[in-house]
C-alpha positions as CSV (number, residue, x, y, z in Angstrom):
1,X,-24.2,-5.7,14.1
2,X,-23.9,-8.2,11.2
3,X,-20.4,-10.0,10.7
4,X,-20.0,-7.9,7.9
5,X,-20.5,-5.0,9.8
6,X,-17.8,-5.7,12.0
7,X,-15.2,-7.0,9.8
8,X,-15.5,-3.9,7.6
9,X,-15.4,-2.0,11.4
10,X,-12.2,-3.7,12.0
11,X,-10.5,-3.6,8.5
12,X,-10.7,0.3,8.4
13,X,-9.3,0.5,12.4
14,X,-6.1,-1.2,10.6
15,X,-6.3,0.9,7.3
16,X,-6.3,3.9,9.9
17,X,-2.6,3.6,9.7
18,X,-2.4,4.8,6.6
19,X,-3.3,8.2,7.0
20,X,-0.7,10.8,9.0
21,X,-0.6,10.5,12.6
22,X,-1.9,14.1,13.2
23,X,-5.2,12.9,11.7
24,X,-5.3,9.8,13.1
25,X,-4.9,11.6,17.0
26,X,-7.4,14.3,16.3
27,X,-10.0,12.8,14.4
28,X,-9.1,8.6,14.6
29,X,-12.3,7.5,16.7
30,X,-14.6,10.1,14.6
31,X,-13.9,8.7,11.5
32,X,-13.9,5.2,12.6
33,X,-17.8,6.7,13.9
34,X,-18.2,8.0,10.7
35,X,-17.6,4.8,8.7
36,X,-19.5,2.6,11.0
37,X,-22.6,4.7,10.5
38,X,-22.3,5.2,7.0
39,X,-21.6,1.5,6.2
40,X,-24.8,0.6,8.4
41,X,-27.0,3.1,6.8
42,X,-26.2,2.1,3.4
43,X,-26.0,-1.9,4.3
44,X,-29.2,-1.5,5.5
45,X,-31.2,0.9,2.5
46,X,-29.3,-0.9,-1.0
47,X,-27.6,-3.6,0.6
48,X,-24.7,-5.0,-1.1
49,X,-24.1,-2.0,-3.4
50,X,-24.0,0.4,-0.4
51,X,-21.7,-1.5,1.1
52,X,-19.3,-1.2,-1.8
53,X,-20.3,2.4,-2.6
54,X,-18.7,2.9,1.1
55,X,-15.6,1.0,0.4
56,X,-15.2,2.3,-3.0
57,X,-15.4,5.9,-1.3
58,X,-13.1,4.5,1.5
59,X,-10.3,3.2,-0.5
60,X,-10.1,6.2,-2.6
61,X,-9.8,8.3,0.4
62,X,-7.0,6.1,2.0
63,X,-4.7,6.6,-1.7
64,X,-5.6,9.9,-1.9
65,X,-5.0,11.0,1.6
66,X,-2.4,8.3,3.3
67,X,-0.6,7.4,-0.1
68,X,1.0,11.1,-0.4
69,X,1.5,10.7,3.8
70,X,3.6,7.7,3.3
71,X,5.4,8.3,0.4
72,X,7.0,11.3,2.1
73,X,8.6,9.1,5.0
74,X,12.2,7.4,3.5
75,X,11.6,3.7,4.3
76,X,8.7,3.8,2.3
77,X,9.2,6.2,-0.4
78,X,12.9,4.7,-0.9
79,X,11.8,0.1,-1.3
80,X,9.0,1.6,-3.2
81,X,10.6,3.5,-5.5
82,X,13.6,0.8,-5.7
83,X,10.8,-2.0,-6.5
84,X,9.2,0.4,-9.2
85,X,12.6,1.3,-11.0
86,X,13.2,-2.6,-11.0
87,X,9.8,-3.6,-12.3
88,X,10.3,-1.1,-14.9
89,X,14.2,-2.0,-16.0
90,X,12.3,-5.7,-16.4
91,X,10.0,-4.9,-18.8
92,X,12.1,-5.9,-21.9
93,X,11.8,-9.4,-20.5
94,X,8.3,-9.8,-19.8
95,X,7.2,-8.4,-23.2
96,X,9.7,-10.8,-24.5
97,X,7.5,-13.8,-22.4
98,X,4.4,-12.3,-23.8
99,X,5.7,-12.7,-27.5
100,X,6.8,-16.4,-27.0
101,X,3.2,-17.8,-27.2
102,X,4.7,-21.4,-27.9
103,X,5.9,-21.6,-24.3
104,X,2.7,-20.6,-22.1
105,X,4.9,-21.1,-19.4
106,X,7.3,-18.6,-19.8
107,X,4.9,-15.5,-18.9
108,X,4.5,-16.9,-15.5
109,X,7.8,-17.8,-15.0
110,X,8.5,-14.2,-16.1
111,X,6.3,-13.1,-13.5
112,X,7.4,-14.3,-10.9
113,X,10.7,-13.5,-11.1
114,X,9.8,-9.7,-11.6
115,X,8.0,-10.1,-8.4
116,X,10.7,-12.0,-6.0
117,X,13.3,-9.6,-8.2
118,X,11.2,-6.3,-6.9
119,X,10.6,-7.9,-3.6
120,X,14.3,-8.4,-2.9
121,X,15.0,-5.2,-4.5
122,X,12.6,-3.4,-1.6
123,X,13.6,-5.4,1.3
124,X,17.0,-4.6,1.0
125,X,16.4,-0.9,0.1
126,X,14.4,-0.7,3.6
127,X,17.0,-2.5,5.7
128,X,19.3,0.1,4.3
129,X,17.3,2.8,4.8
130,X,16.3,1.4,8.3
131,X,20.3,1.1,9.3
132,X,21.2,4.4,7.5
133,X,18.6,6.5,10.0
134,X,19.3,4.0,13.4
135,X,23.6,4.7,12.5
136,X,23.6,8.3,11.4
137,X,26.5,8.9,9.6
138,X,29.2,10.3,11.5
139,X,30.7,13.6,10.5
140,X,34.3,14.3,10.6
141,X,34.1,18.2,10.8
142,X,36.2,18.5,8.3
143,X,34.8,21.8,6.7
């Protein structure tokens, strides 16, 4: 087995986690099988371009299949949704860094602030969603 080989082997094990867990009980070691063998086959008949062929088939399997999986359980759907909505209420500002060509600077700057502003934005909306589903909200009976 190449070092290739068995880094691409190991990578997938991890992106396993991706897809729903039903999926990854029932039918985990054969796709890890089937991966390894297709990988291998193609490695070995058209070399480099098999190997991304594979991947390229892989990836688009793991957002098609685990994306829709994983957007469905709240502490992800909730930080990623949180970070999106913030990217998107930024946008005024980084267009506003793209038009100030004077000051190359500014786009990066921009940038980066987005990023550790969506970053925050998603941490905290996962620690809240975290805490909300540990301490269920107490009902008073009230109705």
């Amino acid at each position: 087995m190449t070092r290739f080989l068995g880094w691409s082997v190991r990578a997938y094990r991890n992106l396993l986690i991706f897809y729903p867990e039903e999926l990854r009980r029932d039918f985990g070691d054969e796709m890890l099988e089937a991966f390894e063998r297709d990988l291998s086959v193609e490695c070995a008949v058209h070399s480099i371009k098999g190997a991304i062929r594979v991947w390229r088939i892989t990836l688009c399997e793991a957002i098609r299949i685990g994306l829709p999986a994983w957007l469905q359980v709240p502490a992800v759907a909730v930080p990623a949704l949180a970070a999106a909505v913030d990217i998107v209420s930024q946008a005024p500002l980084l267009l506003m860094a793209i038009r100030q060509e004077s000051q190359p600077g500014l786009l990066v700057d921009a940038l980066f602030a987005i990023a550790v502003e969506a970053a925050v934005t998603a941490l905290t909306s996962f620690v809240a969603v975290y805490r909300w589903k540990r301490h269920r909200l107490i009902s008073l009976d009230l109705g």
